[in-house]
N, C-alpha and C positions, 0 to 999 in steps of 0.2 A: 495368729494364723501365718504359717510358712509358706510362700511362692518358690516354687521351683525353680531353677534357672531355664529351663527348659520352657515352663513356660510363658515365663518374661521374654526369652525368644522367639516363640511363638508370636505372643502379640506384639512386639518389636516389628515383626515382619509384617504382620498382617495390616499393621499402622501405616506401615511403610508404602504399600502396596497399593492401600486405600488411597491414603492422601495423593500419591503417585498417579493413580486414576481419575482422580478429583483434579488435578490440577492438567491433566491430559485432556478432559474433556473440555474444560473450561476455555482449555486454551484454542481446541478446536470450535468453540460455538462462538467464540472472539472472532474469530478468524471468518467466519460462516456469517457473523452480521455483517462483517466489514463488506464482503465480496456481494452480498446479496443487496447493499443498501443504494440509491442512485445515485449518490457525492461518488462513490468508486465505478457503478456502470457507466455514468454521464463521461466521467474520464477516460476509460477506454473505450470507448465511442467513437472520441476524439480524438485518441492515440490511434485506431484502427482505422480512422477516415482519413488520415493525414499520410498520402503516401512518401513523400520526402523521412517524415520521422518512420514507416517502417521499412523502408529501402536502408535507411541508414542500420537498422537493429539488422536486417538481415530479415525482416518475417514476411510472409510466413514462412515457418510458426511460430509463432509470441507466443513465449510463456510469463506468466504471473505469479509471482512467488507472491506466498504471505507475507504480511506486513510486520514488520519488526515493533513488537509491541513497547519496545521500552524508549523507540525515540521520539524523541523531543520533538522531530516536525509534524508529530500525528497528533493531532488534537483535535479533539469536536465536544461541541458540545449541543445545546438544542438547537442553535439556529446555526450553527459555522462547523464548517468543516475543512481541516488540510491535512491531507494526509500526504506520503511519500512511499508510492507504491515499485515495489522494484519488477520489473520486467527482460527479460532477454529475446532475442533473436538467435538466428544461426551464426551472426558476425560478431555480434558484439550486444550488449547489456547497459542498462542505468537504471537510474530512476525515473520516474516523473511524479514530478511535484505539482500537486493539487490545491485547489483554497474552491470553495463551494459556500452559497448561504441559501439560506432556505427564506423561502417567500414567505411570510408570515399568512397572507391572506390564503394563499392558495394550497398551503404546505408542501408546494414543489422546489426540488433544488435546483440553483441553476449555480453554472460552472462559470468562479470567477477567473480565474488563473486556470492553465493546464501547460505544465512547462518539460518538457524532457530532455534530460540532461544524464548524457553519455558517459563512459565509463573514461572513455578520451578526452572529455572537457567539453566538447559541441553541445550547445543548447539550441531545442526547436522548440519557438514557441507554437502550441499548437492551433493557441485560437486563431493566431495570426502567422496560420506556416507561409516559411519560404518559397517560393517558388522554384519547382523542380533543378533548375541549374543554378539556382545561388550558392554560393556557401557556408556555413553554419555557422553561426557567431560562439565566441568563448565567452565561457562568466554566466552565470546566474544572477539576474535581477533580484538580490532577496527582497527590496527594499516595500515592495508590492505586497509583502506577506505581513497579516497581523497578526 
């Protein structure tokens, strides 16, 4: 039995197209548990109640980019969670860096770490922010992350 070439093209494309779609949605319902789950609510909570860390971003308005699915700082598994979620203001952008464990008894998260760290080097710790006229220490504590 002879295949055409034309229609090895066909379904070349249509493979193409599929998989293409498959890996488009997939990547949005990654994306849709992260922002939906409380390890990432709990943290911008935290980033939103801390007016020092959003005087410094510039917000409002805070924006919240998707998480970069291929880094290394994002990991969870049943009970732990840190992810590294990037954010920006009107002035200026970072990350904040998360670490979360979940209760075992009560299946709630609670927020171990919530660290944000500037595109300029400034880090606010959020659990324990600065007071409105301090200013901002350089470096990240990674030493705190498991």
């Amino acid at each position: 039995m002879r295949v055409s070439t034309s229609q090895l093209q066909q379904l070349t494309i249509f493979t193409t197209v599929l998989t293409g779609a498959g890996i488009g949605t997939m990547y949005y319902l990654l994306q849709k548990k992260f922002v939906e789950s409380d390890y990432h609510r709990l943290a911008l909570q935290k980033l939103e109640a801390c007016p020092v860390a959003m005087e410094s971003l510039g917000a409002p308005p805070l924006k919240v980019h998707n998480i970069h699915l291929t880094d290394r700082n994002n990991r969870i598994d049943q009970h732990t969670a840190q992810i590294k979620i990037p954010v920006t203001g009107s002035q200026t952008g970072g990350y904040l860096y998360t670490s979360s464990i979940q209760d075992p008894d009560t299946n709630r998260w609670n927020l171990k770490q919530a660290v944000l760290k500037l595109r300029e080097g400034q880090t606010i710790d959020l659990l324990n922010p600065p007071p409105a006229s301090t200013e901002l220490t350089e470096g990240l504590d990674s030493g705190r992350w498991h």
